[in-house]
C-alpha positions as CSV (number, residue, x, y, z in Angstrom):
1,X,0.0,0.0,0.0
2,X,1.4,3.5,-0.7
3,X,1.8,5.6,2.2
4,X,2.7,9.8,1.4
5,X,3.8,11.8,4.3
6,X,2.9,15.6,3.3
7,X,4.7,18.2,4.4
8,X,4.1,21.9,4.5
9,X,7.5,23.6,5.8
10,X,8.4,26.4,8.1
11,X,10.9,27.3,10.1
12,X,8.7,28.1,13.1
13,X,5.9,25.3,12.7
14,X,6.3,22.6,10.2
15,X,3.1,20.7,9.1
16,X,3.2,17.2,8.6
17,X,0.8,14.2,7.9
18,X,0.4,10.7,6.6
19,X,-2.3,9.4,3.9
20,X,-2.3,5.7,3.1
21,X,-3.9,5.9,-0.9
22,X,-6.7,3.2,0.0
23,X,-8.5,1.3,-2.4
24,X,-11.7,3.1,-1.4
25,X,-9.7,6.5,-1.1
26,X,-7.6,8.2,0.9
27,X,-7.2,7.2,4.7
28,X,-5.7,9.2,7.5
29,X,-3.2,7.7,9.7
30,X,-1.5,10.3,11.1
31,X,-0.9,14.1,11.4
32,X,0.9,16.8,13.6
33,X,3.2,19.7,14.1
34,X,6.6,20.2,14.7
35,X,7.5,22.9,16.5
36,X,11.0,24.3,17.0
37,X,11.8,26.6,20.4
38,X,15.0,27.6,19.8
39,X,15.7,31.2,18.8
40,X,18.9,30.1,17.1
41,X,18.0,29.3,13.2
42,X,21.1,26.3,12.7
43,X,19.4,24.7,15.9
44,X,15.6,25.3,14.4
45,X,16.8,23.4,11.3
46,X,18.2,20.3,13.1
47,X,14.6,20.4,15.1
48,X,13.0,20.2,11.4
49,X,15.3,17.5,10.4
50,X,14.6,15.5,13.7
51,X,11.4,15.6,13.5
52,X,10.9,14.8,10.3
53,X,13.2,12.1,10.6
54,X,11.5,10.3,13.5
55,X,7.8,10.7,11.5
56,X,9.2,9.2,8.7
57,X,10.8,6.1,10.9
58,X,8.0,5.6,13.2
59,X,5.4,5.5,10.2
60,X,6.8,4.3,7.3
61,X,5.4,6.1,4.5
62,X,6.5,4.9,1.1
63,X,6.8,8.9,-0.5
64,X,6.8,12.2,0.8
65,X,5.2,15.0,-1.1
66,X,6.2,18.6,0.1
67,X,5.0,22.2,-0.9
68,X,6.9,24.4,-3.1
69,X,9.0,27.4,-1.9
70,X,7.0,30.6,-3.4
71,X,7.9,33.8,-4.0
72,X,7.8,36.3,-1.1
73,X,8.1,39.9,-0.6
74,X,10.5,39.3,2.6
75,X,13.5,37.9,1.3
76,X,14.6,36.9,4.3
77,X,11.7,34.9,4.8
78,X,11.9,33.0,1.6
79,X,15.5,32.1,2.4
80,X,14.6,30.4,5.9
81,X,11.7,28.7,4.4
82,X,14.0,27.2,1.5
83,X,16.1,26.3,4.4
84,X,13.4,24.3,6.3
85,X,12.2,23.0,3.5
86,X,16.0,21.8,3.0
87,X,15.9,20.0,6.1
88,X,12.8,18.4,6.0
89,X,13.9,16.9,2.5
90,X,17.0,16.3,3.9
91,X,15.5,14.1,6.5
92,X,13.2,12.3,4.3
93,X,16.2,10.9,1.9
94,X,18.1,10.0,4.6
95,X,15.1,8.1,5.6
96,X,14.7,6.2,1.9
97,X,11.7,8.2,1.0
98,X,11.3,9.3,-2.9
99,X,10.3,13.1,-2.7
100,X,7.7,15.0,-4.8
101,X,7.8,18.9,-4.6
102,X,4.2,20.6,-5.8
103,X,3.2,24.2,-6.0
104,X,0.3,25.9,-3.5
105,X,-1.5,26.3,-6.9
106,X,-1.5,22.5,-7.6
107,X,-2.7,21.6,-4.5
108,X,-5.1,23.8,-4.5
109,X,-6.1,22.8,-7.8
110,X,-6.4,19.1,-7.0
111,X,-8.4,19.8,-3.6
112,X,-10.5,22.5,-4.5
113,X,-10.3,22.6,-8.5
114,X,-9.1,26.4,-8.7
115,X,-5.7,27.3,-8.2
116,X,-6.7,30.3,-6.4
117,X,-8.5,28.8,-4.0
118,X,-8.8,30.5,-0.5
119,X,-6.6,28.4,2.2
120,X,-9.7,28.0,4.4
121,X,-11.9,26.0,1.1
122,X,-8.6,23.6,0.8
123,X,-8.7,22.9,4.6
124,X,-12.4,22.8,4.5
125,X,-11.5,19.9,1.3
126,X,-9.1,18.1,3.1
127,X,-11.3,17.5,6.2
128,X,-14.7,16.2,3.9
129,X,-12.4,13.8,1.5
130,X,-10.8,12.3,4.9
131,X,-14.0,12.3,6.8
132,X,-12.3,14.3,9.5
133,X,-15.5,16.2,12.1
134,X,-12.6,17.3,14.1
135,X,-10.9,21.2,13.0
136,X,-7.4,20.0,12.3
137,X,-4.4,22.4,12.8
138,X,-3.7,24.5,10.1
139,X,0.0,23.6,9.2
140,X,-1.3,19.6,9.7
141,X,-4.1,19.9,7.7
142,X,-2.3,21.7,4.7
143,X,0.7,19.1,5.0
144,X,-2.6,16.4,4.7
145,X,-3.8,18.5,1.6
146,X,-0.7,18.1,-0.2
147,X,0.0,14.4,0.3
148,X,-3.6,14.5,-1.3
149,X,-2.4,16.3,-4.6
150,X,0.1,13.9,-4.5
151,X,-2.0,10.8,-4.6
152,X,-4.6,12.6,-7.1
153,X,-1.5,13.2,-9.4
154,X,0.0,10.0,-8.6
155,X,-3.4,7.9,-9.5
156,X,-3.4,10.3,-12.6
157,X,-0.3,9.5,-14.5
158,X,-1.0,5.6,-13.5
159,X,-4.0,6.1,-15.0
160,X,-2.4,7.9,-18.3
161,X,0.5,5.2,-18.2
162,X,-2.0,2.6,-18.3
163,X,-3.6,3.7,-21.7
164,X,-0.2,3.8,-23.1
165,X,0.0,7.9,-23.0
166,X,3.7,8.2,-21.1
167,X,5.9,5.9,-20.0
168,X,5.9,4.7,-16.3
């Protein structure tokens, strides 16, 4: 069974959760937060890493699927985000896990069907195609939304490689 472990990075609070692509659809295992309390950014990093690390060890997923660094007005901001981003891939190789990067647009597209999607329709998405009553954090449930895209794009180009339309 395929297992993705999304992730939607930052350097503060780092999103993360695991979708097993069921035969009758997507199933939640697990999801969470990692949360990094040092004020000293090389530290912050290693938190990412760990956690990501321990995630992908104590679940097992098969891929990871992570979001896209985008384009921001603060520099700065878009550096440390490549950064933790960085780590958490980082952490996922090291853990045997092929990685798939998509953009906020795709997985908004998949979810929702528009690319420009408000974040609050994609969490409300994420929470009716998992059968989730519960609100789910917001980093977790957009980490859930892009091992979602994932799965949607993965089950698409199956589907295109089966009818002979690319190669596999």
């Amino acid at each position: 069974m395929v297992s993705i472990l999304g992730i939607d990075p930052g350097s503060r609070c780092t999103g993360y959760g695991i979708i097993h692509d069921g035969i009758k659809g997507p199933v939640l295992v697990a999801y969470g937060t990692i949360r990094t309390d040092s004020d000293d950014f090389p530290t912050r990093l290693k938190q990412i890493y760990d956690g990501i690390y321990q995630v992908a060890r104590e679940h097992r997923p098969t891929e990871m699927a992570i979001e896209q660094v985008f384009m921001s007005k603060n520099a700065d901001s878009a550096l440390k985000l490549g950064q933790a981003r960085g780590a958490a891939i980082c952490a996922a190789m090291n853990a045997g896990l092929p990685v798939h990067e998509y953009a906020a647009r795709q997985v908004k597209q998949a979810l929702v069907g528009k690319g420009s999607a408000e974040k609050s329709q994609v969490q409300h998405m994420v929470r009716f195609l998992l059968g989730v009553n519960e609100v789910l954090p917001g980093d977790a449930s957009d980490a859930l939304g892009i091992a979602m895209c994932h799965i949607h794009h993965r089950q698409t180009h199956l589907r295109m490689a089966q009818a002979g339309m690319v190669r596999q």
